[in-house]
C-alpha positions in Angstrom: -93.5 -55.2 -100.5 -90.6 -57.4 -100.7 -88.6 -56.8 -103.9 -87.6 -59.9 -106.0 -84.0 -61.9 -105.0 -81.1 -60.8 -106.8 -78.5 -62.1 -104.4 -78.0 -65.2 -103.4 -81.4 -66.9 -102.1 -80.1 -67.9 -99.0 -78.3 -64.9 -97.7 -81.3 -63.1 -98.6 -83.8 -65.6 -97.3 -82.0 -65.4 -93.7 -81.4 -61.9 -93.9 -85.7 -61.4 -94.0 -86.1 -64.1 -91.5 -83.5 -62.2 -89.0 -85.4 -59.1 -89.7 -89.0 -60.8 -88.9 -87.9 -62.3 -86.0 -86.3 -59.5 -84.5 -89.2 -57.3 -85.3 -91.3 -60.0 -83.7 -89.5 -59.8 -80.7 -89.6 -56.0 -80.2 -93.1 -56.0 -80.2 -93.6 -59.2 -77.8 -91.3 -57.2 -75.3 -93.2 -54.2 -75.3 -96.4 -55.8 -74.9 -95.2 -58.2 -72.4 -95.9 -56.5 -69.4 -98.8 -55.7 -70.8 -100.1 -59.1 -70.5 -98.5 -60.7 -67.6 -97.7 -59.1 -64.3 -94.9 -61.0 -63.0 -92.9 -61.6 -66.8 -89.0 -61.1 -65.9 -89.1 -65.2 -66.5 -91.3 -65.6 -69.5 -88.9 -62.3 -71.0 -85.9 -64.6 -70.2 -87.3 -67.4 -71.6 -88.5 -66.1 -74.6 -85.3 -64.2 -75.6 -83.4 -67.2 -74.8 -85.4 -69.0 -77.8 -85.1 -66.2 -79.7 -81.5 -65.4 -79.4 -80.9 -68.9 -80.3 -83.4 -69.1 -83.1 -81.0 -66.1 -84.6 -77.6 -68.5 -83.4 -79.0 -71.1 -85.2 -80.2 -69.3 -88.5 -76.8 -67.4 -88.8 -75.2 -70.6 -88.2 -76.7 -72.4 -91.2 -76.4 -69.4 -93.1 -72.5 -69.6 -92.5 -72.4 -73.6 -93.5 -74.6 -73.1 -96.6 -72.3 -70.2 -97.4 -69.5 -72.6 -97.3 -71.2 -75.5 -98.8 -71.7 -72.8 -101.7 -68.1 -71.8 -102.1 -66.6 -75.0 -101.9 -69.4 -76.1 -104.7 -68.2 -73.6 -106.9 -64.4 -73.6 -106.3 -64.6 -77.3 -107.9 -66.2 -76.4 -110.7 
């Protein structure tokens, strides 16, 4: 069960959605070639989405971050 936030909300919220998607990704590689018989080009493709999904997330992680400490260095 997830325990309640006591962080900050958005370090933790993309902290859980890092871990999901990574987890997600595990299991759609091991049961890739499961599925498909030629899958070297869906693989790439999907952990090129992935990959950049977790760029992306970490990325706006970063600027809220900032957005936060700037916020509160005015105060």
């Amino acid at each position: 069960m997830l325990k309640p936030i006591q962080e900050e909300p958005t370090y933790e919220f993309c902290r859980r959605l890092t871990l999901a998607t990574l987890i997600a990704s595990v299991l759609f590689a091991v049961f890739l070639p499961i599925l498909l018989v030629d899958f070297s080009r869906a693989a790439f493709n999907f952990f090129c989405v992935v990959y950049g999904f977790l760029l992306a997330v970490h990325l706006v992680s970063v600027a809220i971050s900032q957005n936060l400490s700037v916020a509160r260095a005015g105060e």
